[in-house]
N, C-alpha and C positions, 0 to 999 in steps of 0.2 A: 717615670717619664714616658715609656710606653702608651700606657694608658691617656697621658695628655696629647699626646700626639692621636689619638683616634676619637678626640671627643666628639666629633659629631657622627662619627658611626655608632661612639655611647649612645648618644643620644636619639638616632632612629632603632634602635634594639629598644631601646626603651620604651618609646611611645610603643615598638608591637608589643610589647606585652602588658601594655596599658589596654590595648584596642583585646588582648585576647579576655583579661579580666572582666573588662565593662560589658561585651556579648556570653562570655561563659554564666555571669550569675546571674544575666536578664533572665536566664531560664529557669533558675528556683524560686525566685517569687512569684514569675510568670504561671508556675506551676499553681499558686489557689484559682489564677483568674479559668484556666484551664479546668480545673475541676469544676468549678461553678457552672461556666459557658456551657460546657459539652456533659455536665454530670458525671464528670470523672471519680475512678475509686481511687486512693491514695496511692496504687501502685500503677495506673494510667494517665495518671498526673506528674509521673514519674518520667512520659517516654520522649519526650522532651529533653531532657539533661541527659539520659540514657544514649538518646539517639544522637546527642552532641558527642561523647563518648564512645560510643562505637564507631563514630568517624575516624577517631584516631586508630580503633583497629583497622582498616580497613585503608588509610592513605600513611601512618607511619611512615613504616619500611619504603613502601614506593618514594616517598618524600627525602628520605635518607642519601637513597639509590640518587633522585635527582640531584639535590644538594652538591653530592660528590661529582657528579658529572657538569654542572650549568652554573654552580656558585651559589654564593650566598644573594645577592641582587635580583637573579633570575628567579629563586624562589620563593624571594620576600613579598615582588611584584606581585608572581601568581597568588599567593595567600592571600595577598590585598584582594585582588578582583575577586577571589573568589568566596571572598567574604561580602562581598557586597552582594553577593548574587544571595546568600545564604538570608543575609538580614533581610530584603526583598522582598524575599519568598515568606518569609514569618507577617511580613506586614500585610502582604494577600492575603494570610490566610485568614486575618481579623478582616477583611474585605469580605472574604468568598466564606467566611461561618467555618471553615474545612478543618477540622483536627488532624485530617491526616496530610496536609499544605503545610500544618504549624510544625507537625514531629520533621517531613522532609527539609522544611526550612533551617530546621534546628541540625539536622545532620550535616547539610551545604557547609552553615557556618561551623560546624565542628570540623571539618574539614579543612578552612582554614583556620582555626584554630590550632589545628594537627603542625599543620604549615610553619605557621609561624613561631611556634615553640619548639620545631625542631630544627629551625633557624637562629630565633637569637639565642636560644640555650648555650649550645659550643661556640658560639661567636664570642658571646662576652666573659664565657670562661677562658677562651683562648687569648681575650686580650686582656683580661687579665693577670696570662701568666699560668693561669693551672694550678693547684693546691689550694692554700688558706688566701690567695690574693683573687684565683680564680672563684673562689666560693664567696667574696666579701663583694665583687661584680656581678653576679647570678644573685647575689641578696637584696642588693639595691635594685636591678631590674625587677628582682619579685616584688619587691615594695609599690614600684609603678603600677603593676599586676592589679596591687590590693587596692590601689586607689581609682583604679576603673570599676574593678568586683565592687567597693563598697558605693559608687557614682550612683548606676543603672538599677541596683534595688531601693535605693532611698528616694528616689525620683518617681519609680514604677510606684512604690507603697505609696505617695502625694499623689497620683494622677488616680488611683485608685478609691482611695478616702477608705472608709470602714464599712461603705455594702459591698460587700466582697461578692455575695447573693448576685448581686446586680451587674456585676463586670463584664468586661468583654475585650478581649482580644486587641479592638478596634482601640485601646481606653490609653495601650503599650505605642499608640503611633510615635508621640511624641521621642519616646525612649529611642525606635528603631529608625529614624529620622536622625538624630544625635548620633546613631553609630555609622550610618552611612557617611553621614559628614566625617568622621572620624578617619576613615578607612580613606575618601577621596583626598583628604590631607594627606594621610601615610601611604597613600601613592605617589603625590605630587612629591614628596618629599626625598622617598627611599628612587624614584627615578634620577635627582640630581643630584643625591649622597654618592659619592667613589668610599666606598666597601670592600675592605678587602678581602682575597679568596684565597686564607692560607690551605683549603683542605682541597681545594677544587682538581681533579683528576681526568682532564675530559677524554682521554684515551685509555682509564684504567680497565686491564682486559680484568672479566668475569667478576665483577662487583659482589655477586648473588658471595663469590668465595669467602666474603669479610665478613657476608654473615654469619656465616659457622665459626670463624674465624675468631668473631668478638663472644662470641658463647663458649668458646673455649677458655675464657677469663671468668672464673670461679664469681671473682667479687660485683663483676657484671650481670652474670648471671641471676645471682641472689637480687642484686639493686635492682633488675630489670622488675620480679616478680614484687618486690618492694614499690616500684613506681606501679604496677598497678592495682596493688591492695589498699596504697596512700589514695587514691581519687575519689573513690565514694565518699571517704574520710572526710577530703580537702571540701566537696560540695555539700554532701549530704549532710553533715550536722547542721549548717543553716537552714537548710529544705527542712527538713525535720521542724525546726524551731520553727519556723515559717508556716505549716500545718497544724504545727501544737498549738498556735497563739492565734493562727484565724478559723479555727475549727469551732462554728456557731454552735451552739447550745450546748457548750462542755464548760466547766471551772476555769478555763485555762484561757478563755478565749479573749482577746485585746483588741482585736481588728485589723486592718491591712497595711492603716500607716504605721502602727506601731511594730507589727509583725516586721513589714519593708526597714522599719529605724533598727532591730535588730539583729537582722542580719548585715546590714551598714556599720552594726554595731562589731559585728563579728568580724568584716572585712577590714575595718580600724583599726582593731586589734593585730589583725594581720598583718597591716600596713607599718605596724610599731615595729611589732616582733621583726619581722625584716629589713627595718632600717636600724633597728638596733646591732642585729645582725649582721649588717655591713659595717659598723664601725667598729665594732670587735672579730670581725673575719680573720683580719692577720693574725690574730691573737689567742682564739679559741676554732680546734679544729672541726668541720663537719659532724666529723664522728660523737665528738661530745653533743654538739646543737641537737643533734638529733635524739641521739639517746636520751639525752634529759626530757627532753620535751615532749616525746613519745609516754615517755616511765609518767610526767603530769597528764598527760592529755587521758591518759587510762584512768590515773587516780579519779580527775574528773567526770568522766564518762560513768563510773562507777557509781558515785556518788549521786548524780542525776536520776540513777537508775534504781534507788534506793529513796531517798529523801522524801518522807511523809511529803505529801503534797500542801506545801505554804507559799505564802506569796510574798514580795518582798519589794521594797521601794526601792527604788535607783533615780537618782539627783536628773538625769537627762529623759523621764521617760516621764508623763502625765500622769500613769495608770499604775498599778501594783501589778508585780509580774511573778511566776510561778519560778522557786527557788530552783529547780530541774531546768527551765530555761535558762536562767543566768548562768548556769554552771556550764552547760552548753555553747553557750557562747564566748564564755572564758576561753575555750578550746583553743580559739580563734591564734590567739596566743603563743600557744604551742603551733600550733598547724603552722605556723608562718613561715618556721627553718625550713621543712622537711622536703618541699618539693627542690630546692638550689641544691640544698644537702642530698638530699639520694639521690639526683642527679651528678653532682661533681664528685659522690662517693662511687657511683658505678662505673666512669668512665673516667676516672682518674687513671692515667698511663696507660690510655690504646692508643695512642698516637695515629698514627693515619687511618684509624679505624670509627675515630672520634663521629665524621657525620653519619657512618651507616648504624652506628649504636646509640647515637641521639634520633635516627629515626626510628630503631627498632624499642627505644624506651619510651616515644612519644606511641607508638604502635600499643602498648600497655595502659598508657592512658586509657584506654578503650575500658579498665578496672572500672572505671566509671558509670558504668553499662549495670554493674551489680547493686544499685540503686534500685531496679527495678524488682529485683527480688528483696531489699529490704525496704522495700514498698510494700510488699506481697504479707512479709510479716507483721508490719502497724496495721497494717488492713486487718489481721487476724489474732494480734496482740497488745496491740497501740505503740501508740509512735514512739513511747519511751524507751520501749523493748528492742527499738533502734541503736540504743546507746552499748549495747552489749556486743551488736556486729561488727560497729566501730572498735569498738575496747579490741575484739578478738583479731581485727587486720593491725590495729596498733600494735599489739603484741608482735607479728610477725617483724613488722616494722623495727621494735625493739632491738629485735635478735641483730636483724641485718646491720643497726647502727653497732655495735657490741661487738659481734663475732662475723658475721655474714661480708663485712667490708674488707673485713682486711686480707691486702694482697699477699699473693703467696710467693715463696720466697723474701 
């Protein structure tokens, strides 16, 4: 009954994290047009998603700090605006030719980004209740998530077509146009939502105290470095696919809307896994979703990384596609639990500590930043060889679902 009583604060939680999906995955397929325009190397094409990711190191914690002192409202708002400033800024820089307009644009909106995930995260766990009720509401918002992630690359790969050669910057208007409108809705909207502010402390003395405070909790601890070994995970096997399948004059290569269909293909899968995940929440706990999904998502990964190179048909795709691709994007799949789950597993029972350890776990987001060195390796390895530094943060992942969560005492 709770929860019926806050459906329309459900419901602007949700569209943010619709708005954070559909700007987070503009930037990996955006990533061929990038190399192409500016002659980028696979790890420069990288800085982009990089730079949207170190945003979250860099406004986290601050974001946390505010949350608890100005509420939930106050800094939904600012994420809003300051996403709109972000998307902008990416659209000059298809104006101004600037690669280095495109990575700052990309940081802006990772910033809000940063914001707004470490906004509605504890919010909808919290009206949820906390536990398997509070993770079965963090599933269903992730689902929103996937349906914007898989929007803005399916869109980008049409306006693009198959000379990838030929692209430009200038080619995404359309896309960065549909988020602004996005974002001026989820202002208009989160201004006349009444929100409530169970964490809000606006006279709490020495803040900074809760941070040491929440790192004193073992199973936070472990989740935090878990939230950011999951991020390159969560982005980086689409980007990957996404280079494997528009990379001219190799076996592999399909073109830009088929590339852009795949990784839509990968956010689907997402979007499943997580709604499926919400209707068995009450019933199956984080700790299992993840674990399992982690132990598949390796197997696969593995296998990608292996598999004589064949190509194979799939019923929604024109073209025949490289068996290592599909398998890759099966992931998708898996990935879908992990971010609600290591989330409501590391900050399961801090109680008033909840908004400064949802900002200091969206602060690890910044994990996403290590895309740039496994850029560094397909540059010097190939892209497949990608699939191994996935497997290897999975694994950690593993552990934390298994042993790493569980609280003590």
């Amino acid at each position: 009954m709770k929860i019926l009583h806050n459906r329309l604060t459900i419901a602007v939680m949700f569209g943010m994290v619709f708005m954070v999906g559909f700007v987070t995955m503009f930037t990996g397929p955006l990533a061929a047009v990038v190399k192409a325009q500016f002659g980028a190397s696979n790890a420069l094409s990288q800085f982009g998603s990089s730079a949207n990711f170190l945003a979250y190191l860099f406004m986290g914690l601050p974001c946390g700090l505010i949350l608890k002192r100005r509420g939930y409202k106050f800094t939904s708002l600012a994420a809003v605006s300051v996403g709109m400033l972000g998307v902008a800024l990416q659209a000059l820089a298809g104006f101004a030719a600037s690669f280095g307009l495109y990575v700052a644009g990309a940081f802006v909106a990772g910033i809000s980004m940063c914001m707004l995930n470490t906004t509605a995260n504890p919010l909808l766990n919290t009206l949820g209740g906390g536990g398997n009720g509070g993770n079965r509401l963090v599933q269903y918002g992730c689902t929103f998530n996937s349906v914007g992630g898989m929007s803005s690359p399916l869109i980008l790969g049409f306006l693009i077509g198959n000379e990838v050669a030929k692209a430009n910057v200038l080619d995404a208007l359309p896309v960065q146009a549909a988020a602004l409108l996005f974002f001026a809705f989820g202002f208009a909207v989160i201004l006349k939502a009444d929100i409530p502010e169970p964490h809000m402390e606006p006279d709490a003395p020495s803040p900074w105290r809760d941070v040491f405070a929440a790192f004193r909790f073992r199973h936070f601890a472990l989740g935090a470095l878990a939230m950011f070994l999951f991020e390159p995970v969560e982005c980086g096997i689409c980007n990957m696919v996404n280079l494997y399948l528009t990379a001219e004059g190799t076996p592999a290569y399909a073109g830009a809307v088929v590339g852009g269909a795949m990784v839509s293909a990968y956010c689907a899968l997402m979007m499943v896994g997580r709604f499926g995940a919400g209707l068995v929440g009450n019933r199956v706990s984080p700790r299992t979703m993840v674990g399992a999904a982690a132990a598949l998502a390796i197997a696969l990964l593995s296998a990608a990384a292996l598999v004589p190179f064949t190509k194979v048909s799939l019923p929604f795709v024109s073209v025949a596609l490289p068996l290592s691709a599909v398998l890759m994007v099966a992931c998708g799949l898996c990935i879908s639990v992990m971010f609600g789950g290591i989330f409501n597993l590391a900050t399961e029972g801090l109680g008033r500590l909840v908004p400064v350890a949802s900002g200091i776990t969206m602060s690890l987001v910044s994990g996403g930043a290590l895309l740039a060195i496994v850029g560094v390796v397909t540059d010097r390895f190939g892209i497949l060889s990608s699939c191994w530094a996935f497997a290897c943060f999975l694994g950690y992942i593993l552990f934390f679902a298994l042993f790493g969560s569980r609280r003590a005492g």
